[in-house]
C-alpha positions as CSV (number, residue, x, y, z in Angstrom):
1,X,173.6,98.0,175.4
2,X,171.2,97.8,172.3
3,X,168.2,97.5,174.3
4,X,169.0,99.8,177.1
5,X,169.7,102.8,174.1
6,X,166.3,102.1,172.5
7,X,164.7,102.3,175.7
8,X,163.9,106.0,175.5
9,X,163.2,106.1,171.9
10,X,160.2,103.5,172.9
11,X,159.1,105.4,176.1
12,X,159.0,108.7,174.0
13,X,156.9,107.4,170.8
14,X,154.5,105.9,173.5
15,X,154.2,109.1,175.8
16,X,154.1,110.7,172.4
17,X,150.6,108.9,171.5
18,X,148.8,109.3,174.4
19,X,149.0,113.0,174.5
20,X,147.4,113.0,170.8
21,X,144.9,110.5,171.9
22,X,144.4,112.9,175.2
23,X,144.2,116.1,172.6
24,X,141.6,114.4,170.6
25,X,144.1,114.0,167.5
26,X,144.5,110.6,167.4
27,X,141.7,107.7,168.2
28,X,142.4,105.3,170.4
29,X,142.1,102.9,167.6
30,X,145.1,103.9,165.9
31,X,148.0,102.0,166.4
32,X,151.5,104.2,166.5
33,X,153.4,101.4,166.4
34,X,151.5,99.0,164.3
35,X,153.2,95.5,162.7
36,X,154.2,94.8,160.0
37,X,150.4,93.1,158.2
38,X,148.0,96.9,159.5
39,X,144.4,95.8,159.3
40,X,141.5,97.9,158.1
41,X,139.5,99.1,161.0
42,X,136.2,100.4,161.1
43,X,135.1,104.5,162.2
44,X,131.8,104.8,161.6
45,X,128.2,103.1,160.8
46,X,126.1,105.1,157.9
47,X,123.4,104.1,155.6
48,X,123.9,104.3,152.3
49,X,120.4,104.8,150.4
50,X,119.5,103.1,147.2
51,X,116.8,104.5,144.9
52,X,113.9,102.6,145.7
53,X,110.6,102.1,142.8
54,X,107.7,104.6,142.9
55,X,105.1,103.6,145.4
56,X,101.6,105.1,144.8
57,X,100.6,105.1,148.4
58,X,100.7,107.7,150.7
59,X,104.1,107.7,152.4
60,X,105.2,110.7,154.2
61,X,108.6,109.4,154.3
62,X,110.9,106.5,153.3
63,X,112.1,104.0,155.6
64,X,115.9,103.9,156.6
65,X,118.3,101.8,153.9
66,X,120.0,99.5,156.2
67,X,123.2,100.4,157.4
68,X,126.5,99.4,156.0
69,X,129.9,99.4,157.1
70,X,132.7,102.1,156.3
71,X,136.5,100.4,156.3
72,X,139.0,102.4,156.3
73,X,142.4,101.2,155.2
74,X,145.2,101.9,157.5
75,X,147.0,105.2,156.7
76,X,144.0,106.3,154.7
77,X,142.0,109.6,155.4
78,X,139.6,109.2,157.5
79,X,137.5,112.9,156.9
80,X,137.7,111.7,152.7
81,X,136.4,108.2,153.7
82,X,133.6,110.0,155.6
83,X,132.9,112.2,152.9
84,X,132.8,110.4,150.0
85,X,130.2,108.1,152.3
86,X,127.8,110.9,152.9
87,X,127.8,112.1,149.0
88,X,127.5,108.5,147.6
89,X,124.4,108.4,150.2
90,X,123.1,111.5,149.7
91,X,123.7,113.1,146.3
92,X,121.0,110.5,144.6
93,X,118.6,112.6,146.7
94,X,120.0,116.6,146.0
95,X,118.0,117.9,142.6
96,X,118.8,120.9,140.7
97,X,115.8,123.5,140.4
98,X,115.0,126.0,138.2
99,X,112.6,128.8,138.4
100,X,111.2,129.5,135.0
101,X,109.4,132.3,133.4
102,X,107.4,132.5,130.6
103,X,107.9,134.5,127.6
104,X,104.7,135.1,125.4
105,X,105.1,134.6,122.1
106,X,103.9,137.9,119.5
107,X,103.2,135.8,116.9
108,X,100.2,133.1,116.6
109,X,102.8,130.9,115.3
110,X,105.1,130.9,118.0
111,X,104.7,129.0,121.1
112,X,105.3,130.2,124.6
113,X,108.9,130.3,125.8
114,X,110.4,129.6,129.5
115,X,113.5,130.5,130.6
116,X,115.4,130.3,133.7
117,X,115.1,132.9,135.8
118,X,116.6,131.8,138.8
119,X,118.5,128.6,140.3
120,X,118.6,126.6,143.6
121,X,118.5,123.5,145.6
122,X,116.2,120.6,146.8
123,X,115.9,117.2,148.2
124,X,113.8,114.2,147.6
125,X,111.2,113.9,150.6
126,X,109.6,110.8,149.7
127,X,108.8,108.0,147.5
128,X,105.7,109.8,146.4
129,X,107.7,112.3,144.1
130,X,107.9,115.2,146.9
131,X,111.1,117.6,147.0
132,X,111.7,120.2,149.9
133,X,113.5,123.3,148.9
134,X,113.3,126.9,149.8
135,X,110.2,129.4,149.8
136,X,112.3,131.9,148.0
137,X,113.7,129.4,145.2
138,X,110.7,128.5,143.6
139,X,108.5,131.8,144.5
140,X,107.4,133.6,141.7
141,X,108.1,130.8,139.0
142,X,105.5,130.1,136.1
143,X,107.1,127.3,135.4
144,X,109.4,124.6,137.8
145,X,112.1,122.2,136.1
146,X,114.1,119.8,138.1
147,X,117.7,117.6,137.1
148,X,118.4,115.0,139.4
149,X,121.8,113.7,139.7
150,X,121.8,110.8,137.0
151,X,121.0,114.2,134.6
152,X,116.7,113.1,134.4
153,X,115.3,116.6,133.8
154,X,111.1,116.4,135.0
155,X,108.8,119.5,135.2
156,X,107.5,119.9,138.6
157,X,104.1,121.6,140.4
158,X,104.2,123.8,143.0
159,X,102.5,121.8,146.3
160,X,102.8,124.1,149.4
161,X,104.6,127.1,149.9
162,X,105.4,128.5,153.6
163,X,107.3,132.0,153.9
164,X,107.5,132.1,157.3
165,X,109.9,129.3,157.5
166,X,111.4,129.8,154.2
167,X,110.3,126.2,152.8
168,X,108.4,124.8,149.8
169,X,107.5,121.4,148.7
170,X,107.0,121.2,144.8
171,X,106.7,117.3,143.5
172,X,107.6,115.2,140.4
173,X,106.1,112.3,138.7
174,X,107.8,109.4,140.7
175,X,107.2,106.9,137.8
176,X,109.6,108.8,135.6
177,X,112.4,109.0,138.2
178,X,114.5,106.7,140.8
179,X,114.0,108.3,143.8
180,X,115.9,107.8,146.9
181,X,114.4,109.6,149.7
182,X,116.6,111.5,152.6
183,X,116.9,110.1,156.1
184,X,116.0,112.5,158.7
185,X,118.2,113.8,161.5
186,X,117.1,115.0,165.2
187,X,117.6,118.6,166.3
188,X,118.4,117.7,169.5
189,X,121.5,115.6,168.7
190,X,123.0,118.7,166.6
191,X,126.0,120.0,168.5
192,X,128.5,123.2,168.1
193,X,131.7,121.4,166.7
194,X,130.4,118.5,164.7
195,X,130.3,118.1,161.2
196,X,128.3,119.9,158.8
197,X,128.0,119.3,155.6
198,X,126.2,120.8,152.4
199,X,125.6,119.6,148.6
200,X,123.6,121.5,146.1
201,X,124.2,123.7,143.4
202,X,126.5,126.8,143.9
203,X,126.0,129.4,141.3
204,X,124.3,126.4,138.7
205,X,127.2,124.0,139.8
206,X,125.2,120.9,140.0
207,X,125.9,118.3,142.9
208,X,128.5,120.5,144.7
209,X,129.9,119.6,148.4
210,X,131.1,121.6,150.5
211,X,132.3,121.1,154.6
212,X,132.6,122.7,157.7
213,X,131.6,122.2,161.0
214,X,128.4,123.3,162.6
215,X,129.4,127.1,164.4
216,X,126.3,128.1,166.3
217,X,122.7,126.5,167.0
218,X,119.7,128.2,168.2
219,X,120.0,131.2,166.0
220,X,117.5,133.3,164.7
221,X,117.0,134.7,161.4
222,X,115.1,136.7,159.5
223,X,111.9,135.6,157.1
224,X,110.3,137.8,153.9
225,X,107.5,137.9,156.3
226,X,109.1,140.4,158.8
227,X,108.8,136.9,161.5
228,X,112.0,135.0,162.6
229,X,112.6,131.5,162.0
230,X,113.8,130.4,165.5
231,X,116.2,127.3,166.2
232,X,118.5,127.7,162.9
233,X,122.0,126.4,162.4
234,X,125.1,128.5,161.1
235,X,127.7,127.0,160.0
236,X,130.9,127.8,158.1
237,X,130.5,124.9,155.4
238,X,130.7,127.3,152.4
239,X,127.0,128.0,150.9
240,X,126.4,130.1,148.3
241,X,123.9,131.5,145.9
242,X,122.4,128.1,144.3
243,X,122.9,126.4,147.3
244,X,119.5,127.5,148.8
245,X,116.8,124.7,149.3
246,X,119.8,122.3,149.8
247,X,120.4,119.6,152.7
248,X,123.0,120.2,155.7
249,X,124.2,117.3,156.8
250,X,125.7,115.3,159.6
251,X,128.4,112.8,159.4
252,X,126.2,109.9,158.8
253,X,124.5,111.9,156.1
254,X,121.6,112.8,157.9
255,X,119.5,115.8,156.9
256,X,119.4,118.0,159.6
257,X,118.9,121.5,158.1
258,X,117.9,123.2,154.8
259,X,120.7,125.7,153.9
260,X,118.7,129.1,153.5
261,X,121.1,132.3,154.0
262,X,124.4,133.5,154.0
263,X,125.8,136.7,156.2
264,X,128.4,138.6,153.4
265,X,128.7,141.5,152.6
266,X,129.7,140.1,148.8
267,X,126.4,137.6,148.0
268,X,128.8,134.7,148.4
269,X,130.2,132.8,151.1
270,X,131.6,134.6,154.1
271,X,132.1,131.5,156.3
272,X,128.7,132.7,157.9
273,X,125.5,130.4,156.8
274,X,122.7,129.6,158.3
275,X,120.1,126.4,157.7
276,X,116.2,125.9,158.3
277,X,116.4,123.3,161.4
278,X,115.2,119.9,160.3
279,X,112.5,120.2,163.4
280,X,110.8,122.6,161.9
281,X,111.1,121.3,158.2
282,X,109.0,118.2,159.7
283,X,106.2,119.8,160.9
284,X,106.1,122.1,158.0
285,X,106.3,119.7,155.3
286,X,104.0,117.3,156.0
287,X,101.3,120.0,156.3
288,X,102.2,121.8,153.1
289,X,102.0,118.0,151.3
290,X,98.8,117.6,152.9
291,X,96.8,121.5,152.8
292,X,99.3,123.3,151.0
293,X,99.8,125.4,153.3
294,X,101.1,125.6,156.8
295,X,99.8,127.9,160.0
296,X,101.8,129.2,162.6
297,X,100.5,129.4,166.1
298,X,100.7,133.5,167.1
299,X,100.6,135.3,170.5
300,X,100.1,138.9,169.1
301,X,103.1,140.5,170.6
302,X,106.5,141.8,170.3
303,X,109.2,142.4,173.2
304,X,112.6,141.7,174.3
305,X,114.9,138.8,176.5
306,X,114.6,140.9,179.9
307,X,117.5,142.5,181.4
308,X,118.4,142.6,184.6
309,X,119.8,146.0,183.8
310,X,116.3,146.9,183.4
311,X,115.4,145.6,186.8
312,X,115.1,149.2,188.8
313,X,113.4,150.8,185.6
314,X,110.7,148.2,185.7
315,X,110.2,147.1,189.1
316,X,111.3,143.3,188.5
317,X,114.3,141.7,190.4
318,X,118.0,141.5,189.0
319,X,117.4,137.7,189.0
320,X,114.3,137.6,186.9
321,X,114.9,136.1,183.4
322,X,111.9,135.6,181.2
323,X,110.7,137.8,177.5
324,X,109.5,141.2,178.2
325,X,106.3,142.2,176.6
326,X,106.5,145.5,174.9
327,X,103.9,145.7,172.3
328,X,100.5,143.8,172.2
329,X,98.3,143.8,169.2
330,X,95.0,145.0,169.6
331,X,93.1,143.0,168.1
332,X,95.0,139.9,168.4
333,X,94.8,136.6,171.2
334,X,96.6,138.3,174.0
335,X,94.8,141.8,174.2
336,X,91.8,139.6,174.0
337,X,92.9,137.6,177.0
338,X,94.8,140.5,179.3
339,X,98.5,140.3,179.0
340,X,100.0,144.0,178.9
341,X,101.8,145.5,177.1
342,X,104.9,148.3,178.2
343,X,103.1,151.8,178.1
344,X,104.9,154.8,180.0
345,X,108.7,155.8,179.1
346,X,111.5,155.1,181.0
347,X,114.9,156.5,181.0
348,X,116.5,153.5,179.6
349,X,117.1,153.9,175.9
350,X,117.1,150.9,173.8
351,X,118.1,152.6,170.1
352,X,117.4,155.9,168.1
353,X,114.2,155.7,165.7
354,X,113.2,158.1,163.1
355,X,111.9,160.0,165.0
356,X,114.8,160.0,167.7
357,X,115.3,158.1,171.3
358,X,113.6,154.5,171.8
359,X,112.6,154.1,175.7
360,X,112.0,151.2,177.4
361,X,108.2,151.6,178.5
362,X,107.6,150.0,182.3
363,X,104.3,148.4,183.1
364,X,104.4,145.6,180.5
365,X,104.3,141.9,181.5
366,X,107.4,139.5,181.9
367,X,107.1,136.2,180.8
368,X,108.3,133.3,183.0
369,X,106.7,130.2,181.7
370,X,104.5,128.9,178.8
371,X,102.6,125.6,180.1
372,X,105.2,125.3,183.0
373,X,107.8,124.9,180.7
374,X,110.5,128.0,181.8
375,X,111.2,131.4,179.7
376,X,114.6,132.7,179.8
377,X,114.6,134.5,176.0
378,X,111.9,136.0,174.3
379,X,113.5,133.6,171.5
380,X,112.6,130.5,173.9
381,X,108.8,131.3,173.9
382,X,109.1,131.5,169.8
383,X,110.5,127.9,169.9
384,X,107.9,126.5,172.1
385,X,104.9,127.9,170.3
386,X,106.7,126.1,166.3
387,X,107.7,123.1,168.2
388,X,104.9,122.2,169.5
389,X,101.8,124.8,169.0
390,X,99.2,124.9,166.7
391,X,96.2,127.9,166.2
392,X,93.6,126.8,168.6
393,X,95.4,125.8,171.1
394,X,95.2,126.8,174.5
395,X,98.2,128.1,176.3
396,X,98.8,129.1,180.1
397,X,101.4,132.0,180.5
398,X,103.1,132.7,184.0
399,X,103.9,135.8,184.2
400,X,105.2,138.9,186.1
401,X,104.2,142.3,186.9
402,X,105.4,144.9,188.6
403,X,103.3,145.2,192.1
404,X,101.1,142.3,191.4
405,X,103.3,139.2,191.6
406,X,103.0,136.4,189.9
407,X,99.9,135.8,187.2
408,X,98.8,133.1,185.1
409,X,97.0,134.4,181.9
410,X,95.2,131.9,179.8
411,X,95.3,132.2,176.0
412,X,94.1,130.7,172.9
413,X,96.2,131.0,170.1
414,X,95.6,132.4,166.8
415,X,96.9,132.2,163.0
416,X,100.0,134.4,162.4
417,X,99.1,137.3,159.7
418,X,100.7,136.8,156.5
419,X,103.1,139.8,157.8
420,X,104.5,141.8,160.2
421,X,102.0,144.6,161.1
């Protein structure tokens, strides 16, 4: 009778645990019913970086720290044991910058004073002394002054500043520091629903981190330059004001974004942040350690994602997809090479101006494909050209227009203008 009444109470625990495993709640590796000696078992792999000697050799990065092994006890936390993981790996690397100013002195006895006159993030690039932060953090500054985590405070020179991505790369003397270089992450393995996670310095709270999860990829947002930075990451992991020029991070402490903005309405967290992707920090950072600065491949035009709402107003099909051309600079690579530009009204309205209604204009040309590869956003040709363009380069647009069919118009890029014109 003793068996048959516990029976039920076994059959329950164990349906019990495979609807959490089937919800996602519990792993597979976790045992319900676990004996009486539980065993630590093992979640993830992540490398754990050690500060490595200067190296006076050109190294545009430091090799991966081999990886070690994270054991969780049983009944411990497994998000904490994560955590604490990524910060012991990464925080060596996260510096505290300040943007100094320089007070002159009005007596000849006095020296020169420089005070602080603004705060932010950065991150150790390399063994060579480099630091990646924001544009925005460091522009302006007469003077820079860096605290890394074990409290070594080192002046710092401005290297290469880039405002159309938002980045900088200012550098320290590596003899007079233990540097411990950030691994890298790939773009293409970021995912909505995974991990994110940010340390800097919120409102001069050195070595801060915060968590969340990774909201939205593939945003764009806005530069000082009037030009989007296409391909960023938003994320609720709070950022704030100090935070800028700071690492997002995956679960194995990987960088794969530099925390930039926030969306508030208050100048502090709202839940709504968004990070430089680390795709374009690579091709940007290199080039600003190398020239100083860094040139962005540019088309010369403006337009829109097409609509098929738009389709009877501009002659294309309801199927279409592609980026609508509705402004081509005059003097810039595609007037010089043919593609048009939208030039009479139509009765579609696409906002008020200034000076009243906004018409779509018909007649422009609708990009399908850049080198074969296919356009479904106007955001998707942005992507393409700072992915994998450079000025110079040659470019083969497919493209539609209304009555003509298909065209391919051949373009040589140019340098983007330091602003929108």
């Amino acid at each position: 009778m003793r068996h048959t009444r516990l029976l039920p109470v076994f059959i329950a625990l164990l349906a019990l645990s495979l609807a959490l495993m089937g919800c996602g709640l519990v792993s597979p590796a976790v045992r319900l019913l676990s004996g009486p000696t539980p065993t630590p078992r093992t979640v993830e792999r992540i490398v754990v970086a050690t500060p490595a000697p200067p190296v006076e050799q050109a190294a545009p990065a430091a090799p991966a720290a081999p990886a070690v092994t994270i054991n969780v006890p049983a009944g411990a936390d497994v998000e904490a044991e994560i955590l604490k993981a990524v910060y012991q790996k990464v925080s060596p690397a996260v510096v505290y910058i300040e943007n100094l100013t320089r007070l002159q002195s009005n007596t000849p006895s006095s020296t020169d004073q420089a005070l602080p006159e603004s705060q932010g993030s950065g991150f150790v690039w390399d063994t060579l002394g480099h630091i990646v932060t924001n544009d925005h953090v460091v522009r302006g500054a007469d003077e820079l002054r860096v605290t890394f985590s074990d409290g070594i405070v080192l002046p710092a020179e401005l290297i290469g500043t880039d405002p159309d991505s938002d980045l900088a790369v200012i550098k320290v003397d590596p003899k007079l520091a233990h540097l411990a270089p950030v691994e890298q992450g790939d773009i293409d393995q970021v995912q909505v629903g995974q991990r994110a996670i940010a340390i800097g310095n919120p409102f001069g709270f050195a070595g801060t981190m915060t968590s969340g999860i990774v909201s939205a990829i593939g945003r764009s947002i806005p530069a000082s330059t009037g030009f989007n930075i296409p391909e960023a990451i938003q994320t609720d992991a709070a950022i704030n004001p100090g935070n800028s020029g700071g690492p997002l991070l995956d679960a194995a402490g990987q960088v794969i974004g530099v925390n930039a903005q926030i969306q508030s309405s208050t100048g502090s967290n709202s839940g709504v942040g968004f990070a430089i992707p680390i795709n374009i920090v690579q091709r940007v950072a290199p080039a600003l350690i190398r020239d100083g600065v860094y040139r962005h491949a540019y088309l010369g035009i403006s337009g829109q994602t097409y609509s098929p709402a738009w389709a009877d107003a501009l002659g294309f099909s309801t199927t279409d997809r592609g980026a609508y051309v509705m402004d081509v600079r005059s003097d810039g690579p595609s007037a010089r090479s043919g593609l048009r530009a939208g030039s009479q009204d139509t009765k579609v309205i696409l906002g008020i101006g200034v000076s009243g209604a906004i018409y779509l204009q018909r007649g422009g040309d609708l990009i399908i494909a850049i080198d074969g590869q296919p356009i479904a956003t106007f955001d998707d040709l942005l992507v393409y050209l700072e992915s994998y363009k450079s000025p110079d380069d040659r470019v083969e647009l497919t493209v539609l227009r209304a009555g003509e069919g298909q065209q391919t118009v051949s373009i040589t890029l140019g340098v983007r203008p330091t602003r929108v014109e």
